[in-house]
C-alpha positions in Angstrom: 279.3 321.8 75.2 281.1 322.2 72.0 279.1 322.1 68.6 280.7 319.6 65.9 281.8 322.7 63.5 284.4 324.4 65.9 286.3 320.8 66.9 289.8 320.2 65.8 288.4 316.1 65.9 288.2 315.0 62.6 289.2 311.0 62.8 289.3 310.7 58.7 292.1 313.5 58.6 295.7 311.5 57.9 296.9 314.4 59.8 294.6 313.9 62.8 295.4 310.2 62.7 299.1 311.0 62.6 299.3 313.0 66.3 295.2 312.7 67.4 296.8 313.8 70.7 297.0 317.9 70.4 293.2 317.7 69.2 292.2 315.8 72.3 294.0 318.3 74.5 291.8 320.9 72.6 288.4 318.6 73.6 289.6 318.7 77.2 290.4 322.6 77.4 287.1 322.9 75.8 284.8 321.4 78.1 284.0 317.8 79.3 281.3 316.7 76.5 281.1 317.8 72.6 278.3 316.7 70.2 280.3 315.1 66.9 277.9 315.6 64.2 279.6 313.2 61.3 278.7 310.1 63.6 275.7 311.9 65.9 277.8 310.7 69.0 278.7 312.7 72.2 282.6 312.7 72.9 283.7 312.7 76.3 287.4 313.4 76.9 288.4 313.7 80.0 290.2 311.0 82.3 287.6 311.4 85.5 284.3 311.4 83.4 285.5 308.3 81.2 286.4 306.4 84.2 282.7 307.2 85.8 281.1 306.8 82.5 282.6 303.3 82.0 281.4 302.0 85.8 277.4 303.9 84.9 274.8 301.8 85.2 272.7 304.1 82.7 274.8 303.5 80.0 274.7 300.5 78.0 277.0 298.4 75.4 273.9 297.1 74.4 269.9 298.2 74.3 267.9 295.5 73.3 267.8 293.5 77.0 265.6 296.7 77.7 264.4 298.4 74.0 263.3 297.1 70.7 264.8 299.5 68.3 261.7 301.8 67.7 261.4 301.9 70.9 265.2 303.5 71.4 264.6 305.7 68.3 267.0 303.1 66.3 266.5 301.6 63.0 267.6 298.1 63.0 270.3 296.7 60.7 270.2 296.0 57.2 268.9 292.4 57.1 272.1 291.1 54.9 274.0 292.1 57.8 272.6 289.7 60.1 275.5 287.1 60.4 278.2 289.9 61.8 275.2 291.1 64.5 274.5 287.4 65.3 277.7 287.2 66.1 278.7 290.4 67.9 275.6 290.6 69.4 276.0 287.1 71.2 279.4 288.1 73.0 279.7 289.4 76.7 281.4 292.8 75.2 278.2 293.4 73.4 276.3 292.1 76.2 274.8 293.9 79.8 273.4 292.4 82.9 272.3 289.7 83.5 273.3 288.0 80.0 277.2 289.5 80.5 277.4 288.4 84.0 276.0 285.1 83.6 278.7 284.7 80.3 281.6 285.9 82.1 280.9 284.1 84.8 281.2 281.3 83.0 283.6 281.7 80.4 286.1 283.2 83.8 285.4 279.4 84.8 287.8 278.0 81.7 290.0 281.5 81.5 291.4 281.7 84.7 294.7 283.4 86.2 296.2 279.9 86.3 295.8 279.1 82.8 297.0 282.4 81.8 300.0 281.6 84.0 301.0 278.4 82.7 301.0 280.5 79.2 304.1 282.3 80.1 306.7 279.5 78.8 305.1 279.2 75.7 304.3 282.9 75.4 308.2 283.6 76.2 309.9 280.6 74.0 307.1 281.5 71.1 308.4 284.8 71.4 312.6 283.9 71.2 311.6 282.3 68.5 310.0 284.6 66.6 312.9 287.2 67.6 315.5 284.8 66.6 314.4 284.2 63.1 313.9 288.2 62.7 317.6 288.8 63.8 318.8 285.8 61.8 317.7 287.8 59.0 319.2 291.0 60.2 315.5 292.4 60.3 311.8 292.8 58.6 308.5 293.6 59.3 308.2 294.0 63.3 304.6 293.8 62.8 304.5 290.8 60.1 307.6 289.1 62.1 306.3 289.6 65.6 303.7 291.7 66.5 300.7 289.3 64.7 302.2 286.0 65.1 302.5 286.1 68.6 299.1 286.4 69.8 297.1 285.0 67.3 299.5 281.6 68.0 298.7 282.0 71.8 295.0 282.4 71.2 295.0 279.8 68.7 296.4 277.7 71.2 294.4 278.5 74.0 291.0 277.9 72.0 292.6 274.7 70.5 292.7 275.5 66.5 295.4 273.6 65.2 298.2 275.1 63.5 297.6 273.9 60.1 294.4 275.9 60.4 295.5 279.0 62.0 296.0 281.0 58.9 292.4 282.6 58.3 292.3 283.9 61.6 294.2 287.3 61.3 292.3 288.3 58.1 288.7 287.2 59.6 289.5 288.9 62.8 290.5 292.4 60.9 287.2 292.1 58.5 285.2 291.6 61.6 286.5 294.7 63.5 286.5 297.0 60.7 282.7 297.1 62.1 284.0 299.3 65.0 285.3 302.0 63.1 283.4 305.2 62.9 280.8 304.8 59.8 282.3 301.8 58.8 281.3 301.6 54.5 279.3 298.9 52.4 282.3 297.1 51.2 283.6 297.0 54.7 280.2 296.0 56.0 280.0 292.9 53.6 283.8 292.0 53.8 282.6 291.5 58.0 279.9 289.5 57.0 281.8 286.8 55.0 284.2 286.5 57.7 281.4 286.2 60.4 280.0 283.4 58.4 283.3 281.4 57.7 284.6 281.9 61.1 281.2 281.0 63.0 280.8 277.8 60.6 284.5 276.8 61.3 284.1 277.1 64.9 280.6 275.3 64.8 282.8 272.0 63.3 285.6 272.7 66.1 283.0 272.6 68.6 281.0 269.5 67.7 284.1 267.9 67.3 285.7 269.0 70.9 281.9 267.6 72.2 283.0 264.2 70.9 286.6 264.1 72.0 287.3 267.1 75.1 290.8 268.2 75.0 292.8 270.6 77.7 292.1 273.6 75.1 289.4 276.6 76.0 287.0 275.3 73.7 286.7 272.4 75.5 286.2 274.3 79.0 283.7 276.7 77.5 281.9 273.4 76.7 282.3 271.6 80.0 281.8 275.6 82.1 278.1 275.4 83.7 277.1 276.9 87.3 273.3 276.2 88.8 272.4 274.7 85.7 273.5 277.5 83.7 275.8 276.8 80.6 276.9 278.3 77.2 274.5 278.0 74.3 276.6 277.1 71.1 275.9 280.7 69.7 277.7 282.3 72.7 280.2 279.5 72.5 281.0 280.7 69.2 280.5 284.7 69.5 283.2 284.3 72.6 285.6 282.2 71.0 285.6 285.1 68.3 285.6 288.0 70.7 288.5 286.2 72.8 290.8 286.0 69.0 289.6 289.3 67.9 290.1 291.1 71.6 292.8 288.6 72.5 295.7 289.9 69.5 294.2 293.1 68.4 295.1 295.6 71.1 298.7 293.3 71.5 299.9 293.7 67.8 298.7 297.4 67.9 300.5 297.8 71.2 303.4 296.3 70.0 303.9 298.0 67.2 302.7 302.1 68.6 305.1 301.2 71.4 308.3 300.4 69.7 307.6 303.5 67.2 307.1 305.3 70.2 310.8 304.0 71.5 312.3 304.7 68.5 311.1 308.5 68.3 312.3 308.8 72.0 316.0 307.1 72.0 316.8 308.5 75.7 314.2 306.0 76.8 314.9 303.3 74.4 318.6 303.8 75.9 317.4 303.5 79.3 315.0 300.6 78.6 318.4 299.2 76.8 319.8 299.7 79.9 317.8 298.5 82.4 315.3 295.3 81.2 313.8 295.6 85.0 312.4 298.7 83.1 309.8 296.5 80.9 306.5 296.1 83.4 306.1 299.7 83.8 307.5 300.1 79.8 304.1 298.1 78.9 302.2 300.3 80.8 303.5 303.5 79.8 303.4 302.5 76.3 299.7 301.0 76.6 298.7 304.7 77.9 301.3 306.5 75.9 299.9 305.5 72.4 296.7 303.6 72.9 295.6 300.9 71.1 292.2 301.2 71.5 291.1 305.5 71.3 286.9 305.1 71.4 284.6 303.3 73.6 281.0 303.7 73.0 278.2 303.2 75.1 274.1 303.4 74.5 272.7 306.4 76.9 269.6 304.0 78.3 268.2 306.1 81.0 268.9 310.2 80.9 272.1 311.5 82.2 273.6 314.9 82.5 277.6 316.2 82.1 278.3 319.1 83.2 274.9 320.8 82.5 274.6 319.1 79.7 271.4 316.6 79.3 272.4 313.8 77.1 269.1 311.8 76.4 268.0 308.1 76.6 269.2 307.1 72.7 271.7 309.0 72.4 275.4 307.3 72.1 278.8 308.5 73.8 281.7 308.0 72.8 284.6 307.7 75.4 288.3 308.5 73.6 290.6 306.5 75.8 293.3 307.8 73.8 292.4 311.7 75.4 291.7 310.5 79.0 295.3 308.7 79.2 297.0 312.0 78.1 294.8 314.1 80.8 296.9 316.5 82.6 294.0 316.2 85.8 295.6 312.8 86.4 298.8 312.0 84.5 302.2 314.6 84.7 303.6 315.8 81.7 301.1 312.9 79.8 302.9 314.3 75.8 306.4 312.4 77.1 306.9 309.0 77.2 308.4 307.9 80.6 309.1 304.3 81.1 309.4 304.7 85.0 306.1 306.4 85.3 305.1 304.2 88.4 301.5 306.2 89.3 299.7 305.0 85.5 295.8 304.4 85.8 295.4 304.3 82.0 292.1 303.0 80.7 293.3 301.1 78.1 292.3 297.8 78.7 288.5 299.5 79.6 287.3 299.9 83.4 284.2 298.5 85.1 282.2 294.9 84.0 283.6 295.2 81.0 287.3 295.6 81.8 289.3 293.6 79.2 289.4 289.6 80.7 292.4 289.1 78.3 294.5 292.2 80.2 297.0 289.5 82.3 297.3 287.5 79.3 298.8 291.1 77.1 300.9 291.7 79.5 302.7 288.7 79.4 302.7 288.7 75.4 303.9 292.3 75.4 306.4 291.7 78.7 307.7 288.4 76.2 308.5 290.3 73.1 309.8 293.7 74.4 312.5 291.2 76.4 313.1 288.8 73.5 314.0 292.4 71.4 315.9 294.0 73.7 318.1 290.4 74.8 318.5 289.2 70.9 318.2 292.2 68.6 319.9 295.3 70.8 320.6 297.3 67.7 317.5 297.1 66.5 316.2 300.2 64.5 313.9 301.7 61.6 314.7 301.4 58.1 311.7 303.9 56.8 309.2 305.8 58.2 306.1 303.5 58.7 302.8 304.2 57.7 299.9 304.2 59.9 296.7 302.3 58.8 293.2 304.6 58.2 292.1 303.6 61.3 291.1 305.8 64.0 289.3 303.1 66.8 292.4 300.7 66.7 295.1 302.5 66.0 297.9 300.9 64.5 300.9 300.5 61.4 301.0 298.8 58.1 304.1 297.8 59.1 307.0 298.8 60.8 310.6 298.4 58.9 313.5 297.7 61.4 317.0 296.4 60.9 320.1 295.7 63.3 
């Protein structure tokens, strides 16, 4: 164990959130658990521990099917917060056994790998389109053009919203997961809060109204989904039409946008993927691992567990950086270089265990789409300026990202 003083991790630090990746290989050659003071968390780095941590049955998203919050040694959250908890608290991310398995058993009832298939015209010709208009103009923002649009349209779609209506989505979504950052601030905290409330009041209306008149949409499914009597309350309605938006485009405009940075800083693979457009399936995967969207994963410690000699207590809360165990040296070769034929890639990045990302077919095919509408319509494509990052450390992303052709 590693105290919080002698760690290179500092997740505030532009330069850390620049390159995190030679301070996680620090955490790893350090040991394989470090208390972090600034957030009273215990970071675990490694690839192998991660993968175990994420599948252990004494860990928890949530506490409160088994603790109240005294009980766990937890004060409970500010009462004017209450509309963003309502909200989280009600979807099967936030949720453990035998509420999660009950909701994802249903909600796999309307999400299924059929409907995700019959996505992949849509996904594809969305995406030309998009591509087209951005080489029409001989460039712009890849992340304004491309990278958003995409899969907020698809999971718009999916869920039913109407295009005219579409257009508070991406700003509620990014209000409501500034919560997951690490200490997340006051103005942050209230700016989720609005958005909770407008988004669960516009989906309330959405769902009374697909009650009345069912469509072929998700909403309507996750209405009609029961099994033994079981069946969606309108709250977790609500909390998993959010979750499915905000988890559904989040990682894929992140990914898209780390992963063509990541091309254009390594033009022998770029060439090569240029090439060779066989190259995209294991391009998404290398780039999902490579740069990952998602870096921390935290879990509640609800029964005692020990790492290596350490004992990390019931109430205590880990945090699990993806973004270290998909550049661990134990299981990936040469993990600093990006290599677009790497065929052996068990990255983490779409999570591991019940809570394994239900959306992962459905990002492949939205990254798969735009990586091959880029590299068929805008071949020359390129930077115009060194982009900036955003002050994020849990989703890692850009503010933008500049090309031309």
């Amino acid at each position: 164990m590693t105290a919080e003083s002698d760690l290179a991790f500092d997740p505030w630090d532009p330069a850390f959130l620049a390159d995190p990746y030679p301070a996680y290989a620090e955490l790893r050659e350090r040991g394989r658990v470090h208390w972090f003071e600034p957030t009273n968390q215990w970071l675990v780095p490694h690839h192998a521990d991660v993968s175990a941590l994420l599948r252990e049955r004494r860990l928890g998203r949530t506490y409160q099917h088994r603790f109240t919050h005294e009980e766990f040694g937890r004060t409970a959250p500010p009462p004017e917060q209450e509309p963003f908890h309502t909200l989280n608290d009600h979807g099967m991310l936030d949720l453990e056994p035998p509420d999660h398995t009950r909701i994802r058993r249903l909600v796999s009832k309307a999400f299924t790998p059929r409907t995700v298939e019959r996505l992949k015209p849509y996904v594809r010709g969305l995406a030309d389109d998009l591509v087209f208009r951005l080489a029409a103009a001989g460039g712009g923002d890849l992340l304004g053009d491309l990278a958003e649009p995409l899969p907020v349209a698809v999971i718009a779609e999916m869920l039913g919203i109407p295009e005219s209506e579409r257009a508070p989505l991406r700003p509620w979504s990014a209000d409501i997961c500034g919560m997951y950052e690490l200490n997340p601030s006051e103005e942050t905290a209230a700016k989720a809060v609005r958005a909770s409330t407008d988004f669960s009041d516009y989906l309330r209306e959405l769902i009374a109204a697909r009650r009345k008149e069912p469509g072929e949409d998700l909403i309507s499914g996750l209405i009609a989904a029961h099994d033994e009597g079981d069946r969606l309350t309108e709250q977790e309605m609500i909390s998993t039409c959010v979750l499915l938006l905000n988890a559904g485009h989040e990682a894929t405009v992140n990914a898209t946008t780390n992963g063509w940075l990541a091309l254009f800083r390594n033009p022998d693979q770029l060439a090569a993927l240029r090439a060779d457009h066989s190259l995209v399936p294991t391009a998404v995967e290398e780039l999902m691992r490579y740069d990952t969207p998602l870096q921390l994963f935290e879990r509640w410690v609800l029964d005692d567990i020990e790492i290596d000699g350490t004992v990390i207590p019931r109430g205590a809360e880990i945090a699990m950086l993806f973004g270290s165990a998909n550049h661990d040296t134990a299981v990936f070769t040469d993990p600093t270089r990006l290599d677009l034929t790497r065929a052996d890639n068990p990255h983490i990045s779409f999570s591991a265990g019940i809570h394994y990302c239900i959306g992962a077919p459905l990002a492949r095919i939205e990254l798969a789409a735009s990586m091959t509408s880029l590299l068929e319509q805008a071949p020359t494509l390129r930077p115009t300026t060194e982009p900036e990052r955003n002050p994020n450390f849990v989703m890692r992303g850009l503010a933008g990202l500049h090309v031309e052709l």
